[in-house]
N, C-alpha and C positions, 0 to 999 in steps of 0.2 A: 504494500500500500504506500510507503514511503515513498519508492519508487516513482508509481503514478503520480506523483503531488511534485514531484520534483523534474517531473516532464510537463506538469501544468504550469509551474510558476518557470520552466525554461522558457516555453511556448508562449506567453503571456508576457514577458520580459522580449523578447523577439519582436514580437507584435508591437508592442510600446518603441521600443528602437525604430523600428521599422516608418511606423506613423512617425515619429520626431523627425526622419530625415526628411520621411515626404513633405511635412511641414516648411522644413528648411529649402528644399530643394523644387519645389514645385513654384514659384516667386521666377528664377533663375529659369526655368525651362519656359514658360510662358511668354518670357520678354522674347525671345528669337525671332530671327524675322520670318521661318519657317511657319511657327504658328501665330505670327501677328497677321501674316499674310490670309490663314485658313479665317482667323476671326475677320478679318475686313470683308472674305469672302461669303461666310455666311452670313452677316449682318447686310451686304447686300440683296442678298438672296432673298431673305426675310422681308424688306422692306421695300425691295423690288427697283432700286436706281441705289447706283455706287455709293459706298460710303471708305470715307478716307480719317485717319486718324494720324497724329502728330509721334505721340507716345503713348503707352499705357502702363499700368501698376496694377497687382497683386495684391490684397494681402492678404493671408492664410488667419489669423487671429488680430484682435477675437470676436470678427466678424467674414466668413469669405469673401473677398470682393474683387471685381476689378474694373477699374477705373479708365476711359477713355481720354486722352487728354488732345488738345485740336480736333474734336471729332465734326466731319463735316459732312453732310448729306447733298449730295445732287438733287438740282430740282426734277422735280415731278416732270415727266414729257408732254401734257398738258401745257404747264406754263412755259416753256422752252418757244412756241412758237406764238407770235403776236396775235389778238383776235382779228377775225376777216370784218374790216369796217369798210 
């Protein structure tokens, strides 16, 4: 029984390490321009006319968030061309 208890609190120690680094290192992976590129793509997607951003920020605690920073929308293709007067 010792045993078992002492692969639960290895397991559970792991786990805790594990989430700490994702913590730390998920900030760092985000910034790239690999996946700033995916986010600018799917917020277009979304919203259906380009969207462009400056920088953005992360942050993991202690709240998740990320932050847009210059974020700029293209106008609508409506307003793009002049009404017929």
């Amino acid at each position: 029984m010792k045993r078992f208890w002492k692969w639960v609190g290895a397991t559970v120690a792991v786990l805790a390490l594990l989430a700490v680094a994702a913590v730390l290192v998920i900030p760092f992976v985000v910034g790239t321009p690999r996946v700033r590129a995916a986010i600018a793509r799917a917020a277009s997607q979304a919203v259906g006319r380009p969207v462009t951003f400056t920088a953005l920020s992360v942050t993991v605690l202690p709240d998740p968030s990320i932050r847009l920073h210059g974020l700029a929308l293209a106008d609508a293709p409506d307003f793009a061309t002049p009404p017929p007067f």
